[in-house]
N, C-alpha and C positions, 0 to 999 in steps of 0.2 A: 952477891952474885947468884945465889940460888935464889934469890926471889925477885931476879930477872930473868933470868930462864924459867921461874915458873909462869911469869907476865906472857913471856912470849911464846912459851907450849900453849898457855890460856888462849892467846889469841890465834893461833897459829890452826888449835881444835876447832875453835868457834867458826874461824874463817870456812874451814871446811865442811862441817856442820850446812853451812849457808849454801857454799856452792853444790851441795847435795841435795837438799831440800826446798824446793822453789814453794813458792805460796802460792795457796786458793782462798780467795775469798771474792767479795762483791759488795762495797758500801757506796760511795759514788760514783755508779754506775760498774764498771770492774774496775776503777781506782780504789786505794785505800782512805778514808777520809786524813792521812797526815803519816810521814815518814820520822820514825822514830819514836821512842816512847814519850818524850817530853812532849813534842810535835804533839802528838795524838791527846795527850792527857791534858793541850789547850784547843782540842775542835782542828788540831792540823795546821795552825797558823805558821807558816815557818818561813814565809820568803823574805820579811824583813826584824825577822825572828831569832839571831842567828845564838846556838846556846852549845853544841857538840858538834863531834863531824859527820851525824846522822842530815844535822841540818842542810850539808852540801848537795843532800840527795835532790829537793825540794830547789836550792840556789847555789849557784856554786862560788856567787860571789863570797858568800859567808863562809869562807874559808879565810880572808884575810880579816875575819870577826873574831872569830875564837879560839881557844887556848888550846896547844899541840897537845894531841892525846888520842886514845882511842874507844873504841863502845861496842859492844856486843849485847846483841837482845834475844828475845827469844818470845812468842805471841800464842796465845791460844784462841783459836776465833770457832765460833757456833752459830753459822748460823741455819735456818731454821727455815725451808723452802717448801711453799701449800701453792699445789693447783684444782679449781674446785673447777670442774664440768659442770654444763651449762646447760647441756641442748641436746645431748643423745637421749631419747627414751633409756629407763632402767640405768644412765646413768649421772642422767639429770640430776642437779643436786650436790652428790658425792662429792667428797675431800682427800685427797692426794698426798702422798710425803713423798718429797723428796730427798729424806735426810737417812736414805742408808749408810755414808759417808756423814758424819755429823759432828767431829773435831776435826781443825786442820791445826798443825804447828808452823808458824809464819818467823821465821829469823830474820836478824839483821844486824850489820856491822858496819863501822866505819874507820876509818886511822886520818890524822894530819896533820903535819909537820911546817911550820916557816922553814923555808929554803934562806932567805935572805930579808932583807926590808922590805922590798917590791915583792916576791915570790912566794906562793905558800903552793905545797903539794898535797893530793894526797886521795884517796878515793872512800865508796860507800858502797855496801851488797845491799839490796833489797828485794822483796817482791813487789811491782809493779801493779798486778793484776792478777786478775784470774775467775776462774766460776765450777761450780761441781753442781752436779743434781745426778741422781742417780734415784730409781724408783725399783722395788724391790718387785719379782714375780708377775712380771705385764703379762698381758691376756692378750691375745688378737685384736688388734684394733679392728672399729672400734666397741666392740661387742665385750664382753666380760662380765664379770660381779664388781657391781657396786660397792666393794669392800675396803678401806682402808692398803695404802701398800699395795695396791694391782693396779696403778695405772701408769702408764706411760702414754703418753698420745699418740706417739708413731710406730708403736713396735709392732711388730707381725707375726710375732709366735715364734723367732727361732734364736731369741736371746732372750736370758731369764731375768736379765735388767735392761734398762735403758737408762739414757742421760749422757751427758756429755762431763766433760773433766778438763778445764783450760790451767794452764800452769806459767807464771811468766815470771824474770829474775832479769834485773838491771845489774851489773858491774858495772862502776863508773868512775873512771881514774878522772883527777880533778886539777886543774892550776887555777889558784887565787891569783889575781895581778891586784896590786896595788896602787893605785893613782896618786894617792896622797894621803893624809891620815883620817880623813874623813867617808873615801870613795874608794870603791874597787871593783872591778871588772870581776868575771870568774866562766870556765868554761869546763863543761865536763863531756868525755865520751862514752859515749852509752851505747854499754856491750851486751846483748838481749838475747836471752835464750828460755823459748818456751817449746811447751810441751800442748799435747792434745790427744783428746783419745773419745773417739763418741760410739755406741752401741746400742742395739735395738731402735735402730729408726730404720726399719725396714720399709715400713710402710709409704715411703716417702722416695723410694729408688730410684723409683719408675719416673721422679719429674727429674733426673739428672742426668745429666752432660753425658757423664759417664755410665750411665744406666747396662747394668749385665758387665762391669767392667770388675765390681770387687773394688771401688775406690770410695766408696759412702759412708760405710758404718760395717763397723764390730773388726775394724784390720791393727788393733792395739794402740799402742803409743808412740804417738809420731813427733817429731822434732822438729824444729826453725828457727835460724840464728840471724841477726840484722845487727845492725851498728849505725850507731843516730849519734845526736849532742845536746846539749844543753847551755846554753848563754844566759848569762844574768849580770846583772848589777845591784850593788846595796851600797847605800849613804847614810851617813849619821847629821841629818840634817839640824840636830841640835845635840845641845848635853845628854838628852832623856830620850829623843825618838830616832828609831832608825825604818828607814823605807828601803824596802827589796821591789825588785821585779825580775820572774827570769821568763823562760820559754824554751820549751822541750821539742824539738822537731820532730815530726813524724817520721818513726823508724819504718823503714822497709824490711820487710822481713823475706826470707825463704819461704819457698811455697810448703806445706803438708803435703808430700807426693800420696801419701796412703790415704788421703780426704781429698784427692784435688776432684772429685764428684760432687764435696759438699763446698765447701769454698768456694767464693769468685773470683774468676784469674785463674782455676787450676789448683787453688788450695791455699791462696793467700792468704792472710790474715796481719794485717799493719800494727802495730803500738802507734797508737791515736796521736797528737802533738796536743799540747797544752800548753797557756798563758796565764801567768798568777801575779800578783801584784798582792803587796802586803806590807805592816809595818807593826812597830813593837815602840813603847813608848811607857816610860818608867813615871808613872802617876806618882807614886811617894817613893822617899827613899826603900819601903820595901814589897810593893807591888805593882807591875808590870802588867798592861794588858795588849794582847797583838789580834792581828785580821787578816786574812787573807781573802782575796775573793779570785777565782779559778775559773776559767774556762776549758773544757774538757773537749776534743772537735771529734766527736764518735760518727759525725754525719759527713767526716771527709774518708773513713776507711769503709770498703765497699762490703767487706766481710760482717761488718756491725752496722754501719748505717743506713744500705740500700734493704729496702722492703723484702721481706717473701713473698709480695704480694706484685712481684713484679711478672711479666711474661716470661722471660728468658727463665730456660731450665738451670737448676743447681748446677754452678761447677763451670757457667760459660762467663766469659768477660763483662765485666760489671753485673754476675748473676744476682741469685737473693743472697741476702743477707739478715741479720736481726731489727733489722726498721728503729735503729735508737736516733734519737735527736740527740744534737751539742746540749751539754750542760751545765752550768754554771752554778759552783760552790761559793756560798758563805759559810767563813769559819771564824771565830771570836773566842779567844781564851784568856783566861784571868789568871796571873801566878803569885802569891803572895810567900814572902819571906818571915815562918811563924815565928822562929830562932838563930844562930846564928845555923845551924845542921839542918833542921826542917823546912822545906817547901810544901805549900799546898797546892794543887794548878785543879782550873774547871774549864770545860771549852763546850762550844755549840756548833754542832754543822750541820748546814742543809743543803739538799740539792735536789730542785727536782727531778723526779721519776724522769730516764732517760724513754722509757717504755711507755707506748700510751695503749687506749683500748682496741688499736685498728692493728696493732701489731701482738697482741697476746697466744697468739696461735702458736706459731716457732719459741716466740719468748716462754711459755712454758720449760723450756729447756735450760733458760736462761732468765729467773724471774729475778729480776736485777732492780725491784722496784721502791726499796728504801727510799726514805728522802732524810729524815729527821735524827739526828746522833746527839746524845749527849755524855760527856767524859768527864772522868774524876783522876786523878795521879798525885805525886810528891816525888820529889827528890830527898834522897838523904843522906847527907857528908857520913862516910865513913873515917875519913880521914883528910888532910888539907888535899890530895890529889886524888882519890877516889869516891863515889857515889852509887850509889842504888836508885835506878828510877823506876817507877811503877805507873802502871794505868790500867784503865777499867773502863770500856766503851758497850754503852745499848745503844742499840739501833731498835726504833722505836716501831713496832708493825705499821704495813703498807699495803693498802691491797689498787691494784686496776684493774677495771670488771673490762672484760672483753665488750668488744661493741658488734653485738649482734645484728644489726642496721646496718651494717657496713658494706655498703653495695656491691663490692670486689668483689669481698669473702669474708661471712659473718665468721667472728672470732669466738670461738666456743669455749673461751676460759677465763674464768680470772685467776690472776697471779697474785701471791701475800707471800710476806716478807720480813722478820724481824731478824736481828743477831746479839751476840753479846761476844766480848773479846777482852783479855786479861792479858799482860803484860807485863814484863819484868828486865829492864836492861842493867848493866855494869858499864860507867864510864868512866874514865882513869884521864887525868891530865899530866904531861908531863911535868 
């Protein structure tokens, strides 16, 4: 009895932990490359992948895949944001940090339970997304000392940082339906709660909607809640292989009333939808290799993928935005079974740069330019119902040179981009 009340204070801590601590990061594009430690420790392959009930986050068919239990993680991600200047006299040249912010901790959790033969319940916490830049002691743009830690692009002299801070969290209650013993339906509702907060981009006021209004930058940290879904399906189309596919509908979110200057729509900002298709397939009796390939749609939410280089001032309906295109992931993970206790897992993902060079201007705030990840992890039986998983992701530097030539408005920066991120969850099967 006390070492199930300690199970459930365990989880019941962790849970909260999660709903307290949303995640920042930016690997494919501001997706993560793969939900969950296993996920992640195979390149993210997860949609016909199905191993814990992290995997529900990714499909929610794979609920009627795996064994009742639950998982608790916990992420250390670094990554590591350079913008070099290009074109100002005296600051021509110069390298940029934007890692005054420079650890973030990324949680995550899952539980689920068979209801009945047909039914399985059950839900998943995650961080979704997110981005941070933050540059120390900006100068007047765009005038200053060429010095290391003094640049921000837009700041104006009356904030001693700039950068912006995006923060977003999926809660996702889950029902597996079961078809037959082969096939399963699965539907999840995705309950989204992000944050935002941007400062020192003064310089840049005077093109918004809201211009003299106090709605642009340095008004703290603002809020926005949506509720979206997720459908999928997974079949075990033999012994050895199983195939996922789900799709995440674009969540509507609440406007940023304290950004609706920077925002389009008033301060909107959407969770993008995405389409994955994937499968997992047991090559010898003890290793497994799975794939997924993703489509990310960054070029249907206006706040990410209409241009800044558009007419319309900040902040009016379908204003600017960060100019990303759709992006499409490949991920390939290898798991091998060293003992009956020890797994090893390796994965690869890539995706191109959502960011190209006609949009580096804004994107300095957001150099979201990674393509290349490669991952390392293991599970390890502590015991027949519990585990230890681990992973370890570099994200491989990336740089896009601004395109000077660009008839609009030459793009005066390039953006560079590496990370690395450590990982360690606890999963328990009933």
């Amino acid at each position: 009895m006390q070492q199930l009340i300690f199970k459930k204070s365990l989880l019941a801590s962790s849970l909260s932990i999660i709903l307290m601590t949303p995640s920042v990061f930016a690997t494919n594009g501001l997706a993560p490359t793969g939900i969950g430690q296993e996920h992640k420790a195979m390149g993210g392959a997860a949609a016909g992948n199905p191993v814990n009930s992290m995997s529900m986050a990714t499909n929610p068919a794979s609920a009627s895949f795996i064994d009742d239990g639950w998982d608790v993680e916990l992420e250390l991600f670094k990554p590591n944001r350079t913008v070099m200047r290009k074109d100002f006299p005296g600051l021509a040249g110069a390298t940029f940090k934007g890692d005054e912010a420079s650890i973030f901790v990324i949680p995550g959790g899952g539980y689920k339970r068979q209801y009945n033969d047909k039914y399985a319940v059950g839900f998943s916490m995650y961080g979704n997304g997110g981005m941070n830049t933050e540059f120390k002691n900006s100068p007047v743009f765009p005038t200053g000392a060429p010095a290391p830690n003094h640049l921000a692009p837009f700041n104006a002299g009356t904030s001693s940082n700039s950068g912006v801070n995006l923060e977003q969290l999926f809660i996702s209650p889950t029902l597996g339906i079961k078809l037959n013993n082969r096939h399963s339906l699965g539907l999840s509702a995705n309950l989204v709660y992000q944050q935002f907060k941007a400062e020192g981009l003064q310089a840049l006021e005077g093109f918004s909607k809201e211009k003299g209004k106090d709605k642009f930058t340095d008004r703290g940290v603002d809020s926005a809640t949506g509720i979206g879904a997720t459908i999928g399906w997974m079949g075990k189309v033999s012994d050895t292989t199983t195939l996922g596919a789900s799709y995440r509908l674009k969540t509507k979110m609440s406007k940023f009333k304290k950004y609706s200057g920077l925002f389009p729509d008033g301060g909107r900002m959407d969770a993008p939808a995405t389409f994955t298709v994937g499968f997992s397939s047991k090559v010898t009796p003890k290793t497994t290799i799975a794939g997924d390939i993703q489509q990310i749609y960054y070029s249907k939410v206006a706040a990410i993928g209409n241009s800044a280089q558009t007419q319309l001032p900040f902040g009016s309906n379908d204003g600017p935005g960060f100019g990303w295109d759709d992006q499409t992931v490949v991920k390939v993970g290898i798991k091998h079974q060293m003992n009956p206790k020890l797994a090893l897992m390796a994965g690869y993902n890539h995706g191109d740069s959502p960011v190209d060079g006609d949009d580096t201007f804004f994107n300095s705030l957001t150099p979201a330019v990674v393509e290349d990840h490669l991952s390392l992890g293991f599970n390890y039986k502590l015991n027949k119902k519990a585990s230890i998983i681990g992973s370890y992701t570099h994200t491989f530097s990336n740089t896009v040179k601004g395109n000077m030539a660009n008839p609009v408005q030459p793009q005066p920066f390039d953006l560079k981009m590496n990370q690395d991120a450590v990982g360690i969850g606890y999963s328990v099967k009933f």
